[in-house]
C-alpha positions in Angstrom: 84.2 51.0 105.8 82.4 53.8 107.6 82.0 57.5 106.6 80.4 60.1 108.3 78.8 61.6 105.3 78.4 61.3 101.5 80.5 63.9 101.0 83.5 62.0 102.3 83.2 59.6 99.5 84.4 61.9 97.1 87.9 61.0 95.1 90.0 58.2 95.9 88.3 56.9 92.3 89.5 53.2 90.8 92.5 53.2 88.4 91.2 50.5 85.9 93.9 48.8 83.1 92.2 48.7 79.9 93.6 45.3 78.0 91.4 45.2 75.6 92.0 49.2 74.2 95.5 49.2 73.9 96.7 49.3 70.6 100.4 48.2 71.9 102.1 45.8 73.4 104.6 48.2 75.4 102.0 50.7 76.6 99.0 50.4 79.1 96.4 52.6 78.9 94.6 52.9 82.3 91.2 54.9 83.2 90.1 57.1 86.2 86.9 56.0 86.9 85.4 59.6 88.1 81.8 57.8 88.1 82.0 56.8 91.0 81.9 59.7 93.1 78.3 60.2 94.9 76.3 61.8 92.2 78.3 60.2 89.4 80.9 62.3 87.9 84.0 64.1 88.6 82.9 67.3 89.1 82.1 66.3 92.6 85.5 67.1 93.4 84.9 70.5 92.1 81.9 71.6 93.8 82.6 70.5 97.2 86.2 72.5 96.9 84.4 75.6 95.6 81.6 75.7 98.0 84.8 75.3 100.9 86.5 77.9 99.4 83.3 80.2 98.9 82.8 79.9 102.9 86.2 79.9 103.5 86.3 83.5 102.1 83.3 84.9 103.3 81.9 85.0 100.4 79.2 82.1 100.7 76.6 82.8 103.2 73.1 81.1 104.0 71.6 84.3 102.5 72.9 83.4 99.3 72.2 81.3 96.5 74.2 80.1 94.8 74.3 80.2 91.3 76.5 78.6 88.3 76.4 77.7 84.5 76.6 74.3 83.8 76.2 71.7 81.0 74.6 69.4 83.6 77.5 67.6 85.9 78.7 70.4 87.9 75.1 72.0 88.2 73.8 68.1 89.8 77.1 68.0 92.2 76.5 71.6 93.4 73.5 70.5 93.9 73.7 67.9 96.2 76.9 69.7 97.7 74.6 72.7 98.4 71.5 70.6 99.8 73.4 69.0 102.4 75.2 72.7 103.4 71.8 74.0 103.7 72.0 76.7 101.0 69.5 76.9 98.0 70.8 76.5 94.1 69.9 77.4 90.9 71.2 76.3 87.9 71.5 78.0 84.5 71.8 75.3 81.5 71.2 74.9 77.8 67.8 73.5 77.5 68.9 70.6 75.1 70.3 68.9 78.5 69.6 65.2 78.5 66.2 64.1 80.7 68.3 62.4 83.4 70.5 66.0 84.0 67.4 67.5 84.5 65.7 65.0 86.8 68.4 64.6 88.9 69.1 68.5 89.3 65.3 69.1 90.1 65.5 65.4 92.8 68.4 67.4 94.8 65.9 70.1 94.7 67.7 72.9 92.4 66.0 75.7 90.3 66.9 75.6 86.7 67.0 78.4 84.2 67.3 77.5 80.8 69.9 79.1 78.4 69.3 78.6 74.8 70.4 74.8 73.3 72.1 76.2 70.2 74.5 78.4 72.1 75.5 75.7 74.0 77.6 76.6 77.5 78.6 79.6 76.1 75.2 80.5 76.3 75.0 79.4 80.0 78.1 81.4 81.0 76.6 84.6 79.0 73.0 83.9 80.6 74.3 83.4 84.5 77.0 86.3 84.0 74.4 88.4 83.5 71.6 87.2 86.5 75.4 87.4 89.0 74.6 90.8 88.9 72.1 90.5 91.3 73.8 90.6 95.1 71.8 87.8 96.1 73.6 85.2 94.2 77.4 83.4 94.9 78.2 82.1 91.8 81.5 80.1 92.0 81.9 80.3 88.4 83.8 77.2 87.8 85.4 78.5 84.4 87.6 81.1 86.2 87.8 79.5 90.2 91.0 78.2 91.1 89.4 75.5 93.3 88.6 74.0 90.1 92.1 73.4 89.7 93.0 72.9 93.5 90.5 70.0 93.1 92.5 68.1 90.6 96.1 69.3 91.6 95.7 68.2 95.9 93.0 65.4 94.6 93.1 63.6 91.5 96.6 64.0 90.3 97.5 62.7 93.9 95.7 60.0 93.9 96.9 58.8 90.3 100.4 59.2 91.4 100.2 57.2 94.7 98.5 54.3 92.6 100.9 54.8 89.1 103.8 57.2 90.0 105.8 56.5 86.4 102.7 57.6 84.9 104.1 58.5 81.2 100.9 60.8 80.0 97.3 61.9 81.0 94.5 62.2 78.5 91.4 64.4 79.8 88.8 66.3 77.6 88.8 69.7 77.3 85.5 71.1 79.3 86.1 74.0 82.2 89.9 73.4 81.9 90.2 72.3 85.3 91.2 69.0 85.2 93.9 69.7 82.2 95.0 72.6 84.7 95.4 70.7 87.6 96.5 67.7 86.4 99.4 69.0 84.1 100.8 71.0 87.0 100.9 68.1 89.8 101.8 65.3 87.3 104.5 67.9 85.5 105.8 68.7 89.0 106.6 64.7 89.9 108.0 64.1 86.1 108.4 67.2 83.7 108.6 64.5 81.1 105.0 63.6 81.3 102.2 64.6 78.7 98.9 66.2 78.7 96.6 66.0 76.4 93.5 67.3 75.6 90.2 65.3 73.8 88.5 68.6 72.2 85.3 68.6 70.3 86.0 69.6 66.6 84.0 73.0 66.1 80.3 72.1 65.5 80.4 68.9 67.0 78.2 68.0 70.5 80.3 65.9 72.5 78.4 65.9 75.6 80.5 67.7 78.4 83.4 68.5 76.2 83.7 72.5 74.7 86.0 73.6 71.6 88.4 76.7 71.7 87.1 77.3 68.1 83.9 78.5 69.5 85.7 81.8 71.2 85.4 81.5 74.7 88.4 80.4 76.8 87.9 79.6 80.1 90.4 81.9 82.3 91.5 79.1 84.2 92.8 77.1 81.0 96.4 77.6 79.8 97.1 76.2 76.5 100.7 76.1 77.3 100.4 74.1 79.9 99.2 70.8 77.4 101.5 69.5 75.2 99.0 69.0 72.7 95.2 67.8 71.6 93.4 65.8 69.3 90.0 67.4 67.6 87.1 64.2 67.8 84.0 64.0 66.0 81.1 63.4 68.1 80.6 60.1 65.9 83.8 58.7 67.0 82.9 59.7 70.9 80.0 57.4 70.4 81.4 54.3 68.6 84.5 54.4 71.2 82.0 54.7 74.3 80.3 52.1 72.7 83.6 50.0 72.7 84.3 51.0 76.4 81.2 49.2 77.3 81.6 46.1 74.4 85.1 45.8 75.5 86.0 46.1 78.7 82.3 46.4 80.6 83.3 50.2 81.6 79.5 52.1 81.2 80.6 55.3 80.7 79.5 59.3 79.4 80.2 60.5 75.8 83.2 62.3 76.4 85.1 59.1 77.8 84.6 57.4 74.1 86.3 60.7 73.2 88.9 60.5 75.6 89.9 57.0 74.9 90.1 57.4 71.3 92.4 60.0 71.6 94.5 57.8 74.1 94.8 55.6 71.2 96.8 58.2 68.9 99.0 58.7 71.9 99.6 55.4 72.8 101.2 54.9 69.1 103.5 57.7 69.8 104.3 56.7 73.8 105.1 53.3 71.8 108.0 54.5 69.1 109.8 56.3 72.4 109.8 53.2 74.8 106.4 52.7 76.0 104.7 53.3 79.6 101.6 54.0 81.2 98.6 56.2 79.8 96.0 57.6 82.1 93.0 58.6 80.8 90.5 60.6 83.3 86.4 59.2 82.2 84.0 62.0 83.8 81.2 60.4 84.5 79.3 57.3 83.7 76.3 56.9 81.2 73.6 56.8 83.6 72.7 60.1 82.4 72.8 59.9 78.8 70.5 57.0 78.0 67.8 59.1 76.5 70.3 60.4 73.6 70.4 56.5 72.3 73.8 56.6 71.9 74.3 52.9 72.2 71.6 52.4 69.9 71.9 54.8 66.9 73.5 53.3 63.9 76.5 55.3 63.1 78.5 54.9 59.8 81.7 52.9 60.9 83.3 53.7 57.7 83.0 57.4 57.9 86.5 58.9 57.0 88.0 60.2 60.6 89.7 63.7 60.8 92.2 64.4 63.1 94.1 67.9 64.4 97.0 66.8 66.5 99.4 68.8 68.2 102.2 66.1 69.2 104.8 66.9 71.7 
């Protein structure tokens, strides 16, 4: 096939069935493989929409720069989004980032400002709130911009009903709120019956990409009503179910999908007592950009006791 630009090979992602990671035999748990958009990750969805909406309303202009906190995916595919639009970038980012988020920002030629590691996003969002004061900076702010959700509600959700339209629920983890957002509403629209649910970091734990609600910031775009329910993860049971991702079914993937998939396997028991069906889980990105944390390497206690908060529909 031919494209005219890299920019039209964003969404239309794979809709993989994962045998192996099904715990039943009357549901199938399936994955959106959000990898592999251009620069790796699903946000590219995002920051093409938001930079189209920015123009759209005047208020992106080639005097600009644009400006945005980011854990590291949305800042690389504003980045490359930005590059080929012709308008400079800077990025604002806790400086514990992995190496590869960093290389890649600084390859599609973005500035970076660091925000402090132990305050994690929230620290980002305080630290480029603050610097949006100046006039020359557009920042989108993907925590409270409605293309965020547009994105996911005209795109992804669109694309997973076309491919799997008695889709039963959708697990996605809890980050900007975006793809919850615009997920739940298109998927709610074609079946109120279907269920949302969100993969959320338990307080203190780094999931890579993933956020808490315990930590005190909610993202204005992100309704809790609108999921019917989430499942708190320990960042040791991200690893060990990214781990079985890749072991398993050959899917390389970021932290947060090992999060995401673990938390597909509470639902799929409870899809199972009520008849069964489909489970769609949404992976982010792939792990190209995490192989400096040695995730895949680190030994881990297996036996660890797991903790669980579930909110069940």
């Amino acid at each position: 096939m031919k494209y005219g630009s890299v920019l039209d090979l964003i969404g239309h992602t794979p809709l993989v069935e994962l045998p192996h990671l099904t715990p039943v035999d009357n549901v199938r748990i399936w994955a959106k493989l959000e990898g592999q958009n251009p620069t790796g990750s699903v946000k590219d969805r995002v920051a093409l929409r938001m930079i189209e909406e920015g123009e759209a309303s005047g208020g992106l202009t080639t005097d600009k720069i644009i400006l945005e906190p980011t854990s590291g995916n949305t800042g690389i595919s504003l980045a490359m989004v930005a590059k080929l639009r012709g308008y400079r970038f800077n990025a604002v980012m806790p400086d514990n980032a992995s190496s590869e988020r960093v290389s890649l920002l600084e390859a599609f030629g973005a500035s970076i400002t660091y925000s402090p590691g132990d305050k994690g996003s929230n620290g980002a969002v305080a630290m480029a709130t603050e610097m949006s004061s100046d006039p020359k900076y557009f920042m989108p702010f993907q925590y409270g911009n409605q293309a965020n959700v547009d994105a996911h509600y005209y795109g992804t959700a669109q694309e997973i009903l076309e491919d799997l339209p008695d889709v039963k629920a959708f697990v996605a983890g809890l980050g900007t709120g975006g793809t919850l957002m615009g997920n739940s509403k298109r998927l709610k629209e074609h079946n109120p019956e279907c269920k949302i649910f969100a993969a959320e970091p338990q307080l203190g734990e780094l999931v890579y990409g993933l956020r808490t609600l315990d930590d005190g910031y909610i993202p204005p775009i992100f309704d809790p009503d609108k999921i019917d329910g989430k499942v708190r993860v320990k960042a040791r049971d991200g690893i060990l179910w990214t781990r079985e991702l890749l072991q398993r079914e050959g899917i390389f993937a970021g932290i947060s999908a090992g999060a995401i998939i673990w938390v597909a396997q509470r639902v799929a028991e409870r899809l199972s007592s009520e008849g069964g069906g489909d489970i769609v889980c949404l992976l982010p990105d792939g792990g190209w950009k995490y192989l400096s944390t040695e995730a895949w390497t680190q030994e881990i206690d297996v036996a660890e006791e797991q903790v669980e908060e579930t909110l069940w529909w």
